[in-house]
ZAKE-588268 format. One record per residue (C-alpha): residue number from 1; residue in three letters; x, y, z. Coordinates in Angstrom, 3 decimals, always signed. Example, Ala and Ser with C-alpha at 12.3 -4.5 7.8 and 13.67 -1.06 7.14 Angstrom:
<k=1&r=ALA&X=+12.300&Y=-4.500&Z=+7.800>
<k=2&r=SER&X=+13.670&Y=-1.060&Z=+7.140>
END
This chain:
<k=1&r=UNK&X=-6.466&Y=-1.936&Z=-22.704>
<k=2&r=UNK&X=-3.277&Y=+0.150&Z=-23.695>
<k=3&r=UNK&X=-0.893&Y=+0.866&Z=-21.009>
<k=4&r=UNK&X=+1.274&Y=+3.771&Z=-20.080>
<k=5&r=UNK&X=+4.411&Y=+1.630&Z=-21.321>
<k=6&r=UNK&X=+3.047&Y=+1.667&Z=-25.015>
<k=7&r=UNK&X=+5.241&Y=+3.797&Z=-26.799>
<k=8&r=UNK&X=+7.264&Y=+5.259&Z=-23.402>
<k=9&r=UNK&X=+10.452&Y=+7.419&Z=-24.422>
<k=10&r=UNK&X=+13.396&Y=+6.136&Z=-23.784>
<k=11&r=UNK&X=+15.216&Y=+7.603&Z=-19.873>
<k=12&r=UNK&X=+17.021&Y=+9.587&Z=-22.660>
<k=13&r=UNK&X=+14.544&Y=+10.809&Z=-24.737>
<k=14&r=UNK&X=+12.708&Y=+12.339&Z=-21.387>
<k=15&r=UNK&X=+16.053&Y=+13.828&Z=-20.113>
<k=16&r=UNK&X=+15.955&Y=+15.819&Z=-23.114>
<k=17&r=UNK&X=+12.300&Y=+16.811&Z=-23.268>
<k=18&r=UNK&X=+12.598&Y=+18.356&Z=-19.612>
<k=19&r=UNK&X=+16.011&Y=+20.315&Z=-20.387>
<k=20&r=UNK&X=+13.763&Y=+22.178&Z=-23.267>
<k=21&r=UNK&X=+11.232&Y=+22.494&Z=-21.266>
<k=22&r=UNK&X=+13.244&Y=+24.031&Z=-18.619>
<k=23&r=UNK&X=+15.141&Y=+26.214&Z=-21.144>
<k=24&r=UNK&X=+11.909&Y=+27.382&Z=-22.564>
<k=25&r=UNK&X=+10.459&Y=+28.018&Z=-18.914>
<k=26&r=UNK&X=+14.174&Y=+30.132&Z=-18.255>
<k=27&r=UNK&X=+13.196&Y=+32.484&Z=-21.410>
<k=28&r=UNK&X=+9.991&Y=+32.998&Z=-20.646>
<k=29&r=UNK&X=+10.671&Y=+34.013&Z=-17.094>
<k=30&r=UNK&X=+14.303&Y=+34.379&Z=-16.129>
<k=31&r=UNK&X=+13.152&Y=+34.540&Z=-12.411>
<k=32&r=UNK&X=+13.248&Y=+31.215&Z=-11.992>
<k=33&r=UNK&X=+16.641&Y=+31.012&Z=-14.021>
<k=34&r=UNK&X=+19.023&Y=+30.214&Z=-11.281>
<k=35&r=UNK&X=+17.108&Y=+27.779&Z=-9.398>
<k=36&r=UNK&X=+16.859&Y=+25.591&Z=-12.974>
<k=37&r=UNK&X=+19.576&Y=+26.086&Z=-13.889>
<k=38&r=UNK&X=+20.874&Y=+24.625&Z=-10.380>
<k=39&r=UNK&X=+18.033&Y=+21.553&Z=-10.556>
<k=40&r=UNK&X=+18.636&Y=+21.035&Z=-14.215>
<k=41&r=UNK&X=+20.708&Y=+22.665&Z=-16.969>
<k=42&r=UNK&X=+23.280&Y=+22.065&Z=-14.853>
<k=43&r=UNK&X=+23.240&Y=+18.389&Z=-14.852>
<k=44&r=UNK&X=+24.740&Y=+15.748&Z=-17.879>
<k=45&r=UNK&X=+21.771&Y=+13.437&Z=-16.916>
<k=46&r=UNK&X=+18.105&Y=+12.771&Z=-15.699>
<k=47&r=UNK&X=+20.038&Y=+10.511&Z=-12.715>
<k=48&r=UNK&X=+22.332&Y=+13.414&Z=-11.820>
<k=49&r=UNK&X=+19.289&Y=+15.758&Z=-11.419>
<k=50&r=UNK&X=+17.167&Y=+13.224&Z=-9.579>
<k=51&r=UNK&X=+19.800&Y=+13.087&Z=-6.983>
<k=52&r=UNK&X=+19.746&Y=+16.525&Z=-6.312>
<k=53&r=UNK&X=+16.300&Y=+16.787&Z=-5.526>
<k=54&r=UNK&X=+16.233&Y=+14.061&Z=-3.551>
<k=55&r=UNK&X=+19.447&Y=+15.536&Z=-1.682>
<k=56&r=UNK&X=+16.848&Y=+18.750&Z=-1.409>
<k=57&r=UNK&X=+14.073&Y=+17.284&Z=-0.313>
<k=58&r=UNK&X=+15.683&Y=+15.087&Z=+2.260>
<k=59&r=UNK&X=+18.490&Y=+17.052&Z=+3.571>
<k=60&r=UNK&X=+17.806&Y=+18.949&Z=+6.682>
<k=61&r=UNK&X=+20.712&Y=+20.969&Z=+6.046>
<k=62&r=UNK&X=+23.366&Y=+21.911&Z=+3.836>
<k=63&r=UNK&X=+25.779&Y=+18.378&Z=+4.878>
<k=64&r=UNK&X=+22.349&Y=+16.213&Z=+4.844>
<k=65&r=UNK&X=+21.916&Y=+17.750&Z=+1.042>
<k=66&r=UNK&X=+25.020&Y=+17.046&Z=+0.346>
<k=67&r=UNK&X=+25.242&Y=+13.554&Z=+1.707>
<k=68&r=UNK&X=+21.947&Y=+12.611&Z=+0.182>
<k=69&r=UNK&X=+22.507&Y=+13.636&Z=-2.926>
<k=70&r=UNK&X=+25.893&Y=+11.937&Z=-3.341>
<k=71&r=UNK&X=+24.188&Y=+8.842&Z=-2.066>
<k=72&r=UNK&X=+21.100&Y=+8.841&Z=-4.559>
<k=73&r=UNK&X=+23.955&Y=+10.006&Z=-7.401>
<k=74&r=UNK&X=+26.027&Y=+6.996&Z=-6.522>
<k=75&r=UNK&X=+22.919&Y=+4.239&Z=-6.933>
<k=76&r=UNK&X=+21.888&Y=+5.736&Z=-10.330>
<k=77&r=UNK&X=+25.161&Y=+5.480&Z=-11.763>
<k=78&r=UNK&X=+25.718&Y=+1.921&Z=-10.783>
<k=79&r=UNK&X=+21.598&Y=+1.072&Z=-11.149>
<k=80&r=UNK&X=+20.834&Y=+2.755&Z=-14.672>
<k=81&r=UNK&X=+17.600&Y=+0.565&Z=-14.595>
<k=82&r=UNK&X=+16.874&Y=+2.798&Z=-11.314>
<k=83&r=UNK&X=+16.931&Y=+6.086&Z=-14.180>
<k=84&r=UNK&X=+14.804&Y=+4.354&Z=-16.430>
<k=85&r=UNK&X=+11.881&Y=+3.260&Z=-13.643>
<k=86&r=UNK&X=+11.936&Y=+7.022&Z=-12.727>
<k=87&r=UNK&X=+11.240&Y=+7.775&Z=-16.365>
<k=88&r=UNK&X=+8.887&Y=+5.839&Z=-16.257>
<k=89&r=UNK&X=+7.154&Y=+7.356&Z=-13.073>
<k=90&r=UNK&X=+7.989&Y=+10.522&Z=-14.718>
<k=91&r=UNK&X=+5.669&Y=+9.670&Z=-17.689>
<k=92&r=UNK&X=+3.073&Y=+7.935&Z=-16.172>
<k=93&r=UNK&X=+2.520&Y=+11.110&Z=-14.119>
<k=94&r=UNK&X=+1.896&Y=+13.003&Z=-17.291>
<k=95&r=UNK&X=-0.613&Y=+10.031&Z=-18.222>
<k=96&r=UNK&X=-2.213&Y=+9.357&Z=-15.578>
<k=97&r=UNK&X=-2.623&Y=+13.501&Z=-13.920>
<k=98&r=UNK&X=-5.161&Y=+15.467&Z=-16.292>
<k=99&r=UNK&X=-3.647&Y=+18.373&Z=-14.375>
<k=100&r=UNK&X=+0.332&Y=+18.099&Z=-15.455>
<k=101&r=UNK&X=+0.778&Y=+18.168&Z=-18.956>
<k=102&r=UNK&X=+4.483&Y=+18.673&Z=-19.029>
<k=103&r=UNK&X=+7.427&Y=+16.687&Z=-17.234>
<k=104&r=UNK&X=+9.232&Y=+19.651&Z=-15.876>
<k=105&r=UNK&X=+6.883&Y=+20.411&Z=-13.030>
<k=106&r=UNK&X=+6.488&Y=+16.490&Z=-11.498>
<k=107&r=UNK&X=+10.201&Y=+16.577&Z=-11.561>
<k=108&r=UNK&X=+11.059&Y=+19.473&Z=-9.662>
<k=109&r=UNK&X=+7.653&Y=+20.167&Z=-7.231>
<k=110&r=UNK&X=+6.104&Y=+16.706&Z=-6.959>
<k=111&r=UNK&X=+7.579&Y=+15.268&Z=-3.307>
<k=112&r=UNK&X=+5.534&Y=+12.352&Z=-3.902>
<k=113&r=UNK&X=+7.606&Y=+11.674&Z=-7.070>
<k=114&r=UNK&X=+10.977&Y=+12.577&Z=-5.415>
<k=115&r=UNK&X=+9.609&Y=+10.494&Z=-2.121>
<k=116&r=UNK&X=+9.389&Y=+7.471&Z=-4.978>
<k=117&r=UNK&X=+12.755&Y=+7.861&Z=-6.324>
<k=118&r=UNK&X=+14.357&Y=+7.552&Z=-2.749>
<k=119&r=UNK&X=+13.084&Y=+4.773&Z=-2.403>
<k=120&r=UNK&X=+13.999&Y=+3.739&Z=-4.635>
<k=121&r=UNK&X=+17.252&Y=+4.808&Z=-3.914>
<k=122&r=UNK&X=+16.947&Y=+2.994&Z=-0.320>
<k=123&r=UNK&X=+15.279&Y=-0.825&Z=-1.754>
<k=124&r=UNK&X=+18.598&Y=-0.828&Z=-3.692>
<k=125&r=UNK&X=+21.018&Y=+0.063&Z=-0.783>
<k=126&r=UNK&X=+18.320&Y=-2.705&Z=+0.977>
<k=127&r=UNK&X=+19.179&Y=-5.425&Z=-1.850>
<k=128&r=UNK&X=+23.114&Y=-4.550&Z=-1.376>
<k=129&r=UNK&X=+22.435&Y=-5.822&Z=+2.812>
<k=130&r=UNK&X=+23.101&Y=-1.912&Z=+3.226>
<k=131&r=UNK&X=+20.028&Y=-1.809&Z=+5.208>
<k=132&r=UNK&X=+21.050&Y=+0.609&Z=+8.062>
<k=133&r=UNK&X=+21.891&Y=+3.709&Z=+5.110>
<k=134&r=UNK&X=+18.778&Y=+1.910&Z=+3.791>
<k=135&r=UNK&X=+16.256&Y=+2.651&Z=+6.712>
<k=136&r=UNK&X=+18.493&Y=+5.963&Z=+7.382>
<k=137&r=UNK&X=+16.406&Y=+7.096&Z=+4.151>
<k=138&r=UNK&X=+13.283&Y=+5.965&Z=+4.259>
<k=139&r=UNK&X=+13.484&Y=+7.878&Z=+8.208>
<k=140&r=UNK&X=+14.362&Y=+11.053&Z=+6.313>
<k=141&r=UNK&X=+11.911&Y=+10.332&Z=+3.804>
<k=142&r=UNK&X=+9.368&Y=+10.443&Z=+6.881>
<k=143&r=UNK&X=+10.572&Y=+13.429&Z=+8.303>
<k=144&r=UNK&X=+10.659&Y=+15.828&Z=+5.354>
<k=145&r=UNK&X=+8.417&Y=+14.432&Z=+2.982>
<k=146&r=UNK&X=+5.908&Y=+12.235&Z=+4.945>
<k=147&r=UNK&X=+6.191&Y=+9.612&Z=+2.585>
<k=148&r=UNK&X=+7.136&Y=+6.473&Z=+4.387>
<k=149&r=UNK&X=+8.134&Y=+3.744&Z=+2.520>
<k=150&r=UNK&X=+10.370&Y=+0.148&Z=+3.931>
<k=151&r=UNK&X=+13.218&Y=-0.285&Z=+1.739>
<k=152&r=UNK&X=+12.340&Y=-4.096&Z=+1.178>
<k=153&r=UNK&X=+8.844&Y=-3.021&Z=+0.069>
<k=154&r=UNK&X=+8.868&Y=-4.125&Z=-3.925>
<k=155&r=UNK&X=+7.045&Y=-1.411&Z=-6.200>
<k=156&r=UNK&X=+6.945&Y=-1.530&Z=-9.628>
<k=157&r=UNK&X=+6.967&Y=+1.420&Z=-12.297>
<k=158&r=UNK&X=+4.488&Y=+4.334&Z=-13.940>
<k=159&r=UNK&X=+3.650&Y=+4.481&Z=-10.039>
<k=160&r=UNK&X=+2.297&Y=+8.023&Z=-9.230>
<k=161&r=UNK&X=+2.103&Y=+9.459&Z=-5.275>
<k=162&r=UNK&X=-1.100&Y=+11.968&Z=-5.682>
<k=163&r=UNK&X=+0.043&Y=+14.634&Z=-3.019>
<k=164&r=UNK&X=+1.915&Y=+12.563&Z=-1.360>
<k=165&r=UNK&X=+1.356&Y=+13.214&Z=+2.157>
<k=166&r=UNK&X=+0.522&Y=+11.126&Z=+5.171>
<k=167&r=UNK&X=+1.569&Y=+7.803&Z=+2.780>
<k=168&r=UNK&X=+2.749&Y=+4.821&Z=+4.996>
<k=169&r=UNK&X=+4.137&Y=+1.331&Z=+2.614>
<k=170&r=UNK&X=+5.313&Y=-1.219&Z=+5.458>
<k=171&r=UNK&X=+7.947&Y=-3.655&Z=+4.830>
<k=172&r=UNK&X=+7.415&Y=-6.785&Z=+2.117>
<k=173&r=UNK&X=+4.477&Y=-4.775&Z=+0.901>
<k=174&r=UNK&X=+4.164&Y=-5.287&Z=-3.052>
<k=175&r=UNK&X=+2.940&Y=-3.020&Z=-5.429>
<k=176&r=UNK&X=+2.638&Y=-3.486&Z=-9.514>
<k=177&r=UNK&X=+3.102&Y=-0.911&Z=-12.507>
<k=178&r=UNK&X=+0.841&Y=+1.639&Z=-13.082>
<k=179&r=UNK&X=-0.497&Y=+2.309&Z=-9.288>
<k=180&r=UNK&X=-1.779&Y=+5.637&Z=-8.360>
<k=181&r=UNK&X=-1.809&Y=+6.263&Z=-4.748>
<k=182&r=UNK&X=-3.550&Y=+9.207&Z=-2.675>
<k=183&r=UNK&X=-3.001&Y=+10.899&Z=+0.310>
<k=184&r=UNK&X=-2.973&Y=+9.388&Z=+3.563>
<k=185&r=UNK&X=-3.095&Y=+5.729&Z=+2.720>
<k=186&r=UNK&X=-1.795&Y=+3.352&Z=+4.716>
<k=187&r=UNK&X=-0.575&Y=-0.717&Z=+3.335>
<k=188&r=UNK&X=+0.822&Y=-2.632&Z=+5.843>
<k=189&r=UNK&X=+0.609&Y=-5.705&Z=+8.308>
<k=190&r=UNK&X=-1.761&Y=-6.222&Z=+10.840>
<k=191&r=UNK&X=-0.869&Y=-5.442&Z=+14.218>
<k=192&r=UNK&X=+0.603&Y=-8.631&Z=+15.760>
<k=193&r=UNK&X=+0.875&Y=-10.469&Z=+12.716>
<k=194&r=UNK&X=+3.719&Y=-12.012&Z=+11.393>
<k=195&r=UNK&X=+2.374&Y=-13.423&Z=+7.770>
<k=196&r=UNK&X=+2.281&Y=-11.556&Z=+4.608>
<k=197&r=UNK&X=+2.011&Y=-8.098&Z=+3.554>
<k=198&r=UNK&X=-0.831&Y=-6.927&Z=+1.010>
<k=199&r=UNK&X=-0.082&Y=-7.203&Z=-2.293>
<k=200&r=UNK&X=-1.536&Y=-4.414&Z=-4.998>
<k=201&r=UNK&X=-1.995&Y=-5.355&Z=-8.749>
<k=202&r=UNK&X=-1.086&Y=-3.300&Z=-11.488>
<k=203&r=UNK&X=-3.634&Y=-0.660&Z=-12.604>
<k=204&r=UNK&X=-4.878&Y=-0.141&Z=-8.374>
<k=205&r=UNK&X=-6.070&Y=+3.226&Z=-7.695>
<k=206&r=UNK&X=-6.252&Y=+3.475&Z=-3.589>
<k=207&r=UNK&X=-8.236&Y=+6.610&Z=-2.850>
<k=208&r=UNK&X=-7.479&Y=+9.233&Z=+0.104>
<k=209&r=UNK&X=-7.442&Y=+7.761&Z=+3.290>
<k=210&r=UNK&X=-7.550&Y=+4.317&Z=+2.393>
<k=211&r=UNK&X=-6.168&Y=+1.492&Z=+4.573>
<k=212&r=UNK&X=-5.210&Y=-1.591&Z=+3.217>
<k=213&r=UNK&X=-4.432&Y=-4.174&Z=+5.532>
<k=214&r=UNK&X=-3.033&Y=-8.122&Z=+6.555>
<k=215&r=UNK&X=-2.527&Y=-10.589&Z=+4.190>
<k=216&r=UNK&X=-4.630&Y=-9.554&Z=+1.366>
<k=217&r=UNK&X=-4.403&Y=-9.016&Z=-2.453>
<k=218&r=UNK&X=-5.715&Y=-6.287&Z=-4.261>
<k=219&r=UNK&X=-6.621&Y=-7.498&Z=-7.737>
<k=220&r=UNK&X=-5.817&Y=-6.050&Z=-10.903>
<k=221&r=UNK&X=-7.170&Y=-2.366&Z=-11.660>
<k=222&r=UNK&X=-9.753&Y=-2.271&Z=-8.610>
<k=223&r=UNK&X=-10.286&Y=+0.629&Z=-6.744>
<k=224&r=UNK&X=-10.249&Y=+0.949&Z=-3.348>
<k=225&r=UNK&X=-12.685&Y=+4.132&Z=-2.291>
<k=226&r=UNK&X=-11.667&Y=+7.111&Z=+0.172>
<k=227&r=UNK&X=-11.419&Y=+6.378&Z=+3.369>
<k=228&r=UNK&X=-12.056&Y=+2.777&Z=+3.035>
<k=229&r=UNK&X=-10.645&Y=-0.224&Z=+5.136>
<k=230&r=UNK&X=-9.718&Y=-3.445&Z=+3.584>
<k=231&r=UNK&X=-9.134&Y=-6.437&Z=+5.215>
<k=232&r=UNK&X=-10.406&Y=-9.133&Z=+2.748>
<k=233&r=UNK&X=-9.417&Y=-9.830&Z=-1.114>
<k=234&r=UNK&X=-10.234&Y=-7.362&Z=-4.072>
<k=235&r=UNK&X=-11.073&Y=-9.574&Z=-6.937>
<k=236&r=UNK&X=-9.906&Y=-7.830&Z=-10.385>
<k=237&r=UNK&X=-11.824&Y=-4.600&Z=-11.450>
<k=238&r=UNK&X=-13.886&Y=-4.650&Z=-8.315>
<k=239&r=UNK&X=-14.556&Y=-1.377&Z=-6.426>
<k=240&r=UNK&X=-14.163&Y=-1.329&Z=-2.520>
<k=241&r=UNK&X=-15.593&Y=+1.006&Z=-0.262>
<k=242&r=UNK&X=-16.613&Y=+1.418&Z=+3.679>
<k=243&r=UNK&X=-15.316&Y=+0.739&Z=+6.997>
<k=244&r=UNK&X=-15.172&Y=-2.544&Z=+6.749>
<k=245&r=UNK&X=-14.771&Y=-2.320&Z=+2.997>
<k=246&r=UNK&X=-17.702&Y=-4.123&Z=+1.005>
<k=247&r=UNK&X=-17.495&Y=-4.806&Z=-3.160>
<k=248&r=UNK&X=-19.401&Y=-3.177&Z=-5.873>
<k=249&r=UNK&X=-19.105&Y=-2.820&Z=-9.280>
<k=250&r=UNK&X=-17.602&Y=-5.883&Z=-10.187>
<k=251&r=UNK&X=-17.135&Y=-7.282&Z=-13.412>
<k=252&r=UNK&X=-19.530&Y=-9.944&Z=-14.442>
<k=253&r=UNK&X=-19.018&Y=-12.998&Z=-14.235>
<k=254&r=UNK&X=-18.621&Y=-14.999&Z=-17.580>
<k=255&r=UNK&X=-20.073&Y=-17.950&Z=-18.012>
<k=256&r=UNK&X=-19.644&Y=-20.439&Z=-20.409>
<k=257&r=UNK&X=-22.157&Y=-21.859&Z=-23.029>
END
């Protein structure tokens, strides 16, 4: 199975795909000239323009813009592998959407992207033992973009937030590459437990509504239907649905000669 990684451009590369794209969208209607220019022509950098929209998107006001932004602009310059897992979100949006065929609009009107690259953002102010400025985030996050995720959550790349509203990641929650998550899910701990936090393979897709939770892994490109409530392991490729969640469609089983 080929993966959205095979043949990824470079953070680069994409940087310069979205400034023609926004320079093309400019000519075509100069309407919308200022506000790209602002969100990207004006920028030297795809980290630069990420952390203005995520000083947009989380700023209640003018001084929370500005604070965000500087915060988020600080992290990419010092993180550049946080630039390059946003490029790769970036992509894997294009991939994995059949309605986005260019990288322009994911950056600039997707909050569930922006929501991803906060916290991004936050998980590496987390890492530094920042974890007040850390949690200060994800709250904002919650606020204006109701996209919750813990800073110490661990999510890998090519991860794509499908509307992105009503999504709730608790802490020590781990997610691979190549996710696509809904609206409304919910992946966290079970009420009075202390032990581990589900942990989602690469290739997941977790429909709307979904609720995935205790200490339970999610195998390898399952699916986990709408609405559904898991409490018990996916295996790999398996499909989950109900309330409790029951398998179906699961690979065979090989068996040996």
């Amino acid at each position: 199975m080929s993966t959205v990684t095979d043949g990824i451009a470079s953070a680069e590369e994409i940087w310069r795909s979205v400034r023609r794209e926004a320079e093309a969208v400019v000519a075509s209607d100069p309407v919308l000239g200022s506000s790209l220019s602002t969100a990207i022509l004006d920028h030297p950098g795809l980290g630069s323009a990420l952390a203005f929209q995520v000083g947009q998107r989380l700023g209640a006001g003018s001084a929370d813009r500005a604070q965000f932004a500087r915060i988020a602009n600080e992290a990419f310059r010092a993180s550049p592998d946080l630039v390059d897992a946003a490029s790769r979100d970036l992509w894997g949006i294009v991939l994995h959407d059949p309605a986005c065929t260019r990288l322009l609009p994911p950056l600039v009107n997707f909050k569930g992207y922006v929501a991803l690259q906060a916290w991004r953002v936050a998980n590496s102010l987390w890492r530094q033992g920042r974890t007040d400025l850390a949690l200060l985030l994800q709250s904002a996050s919650s606020e204006q973009l109701q996209v919750s995720i813990h800073p110490s959550a661990s999510i890998g790349t090519s991860v794509f937030l499908d509307h992105a509203t009503g999504i709730i990641v608790g802490s020590s929650v781990s997610i691979g590459d190549e996710v696509t998550i809904l609206q409304n899910v919910t992946i966290g701990r079970k009420q009075a437990e202390r032990g581990h936090a589900p942990r989602i393979g690469r290739g997941v897709l977790l429909s709307a509504g979904a609720t995935i939770l205790g200490d339970v892994s999610i195998g390898d490109f399952a699916k986990i239907g709408a609405g559904s409530v898991v409490t018990h392991d996916v295996p790999p490729g398996c499909t989950a649905v109900g309330m409790p969640a029951r398998l179906t469609n699961c690979p065979e089983t090989v068996i040996p000669a």
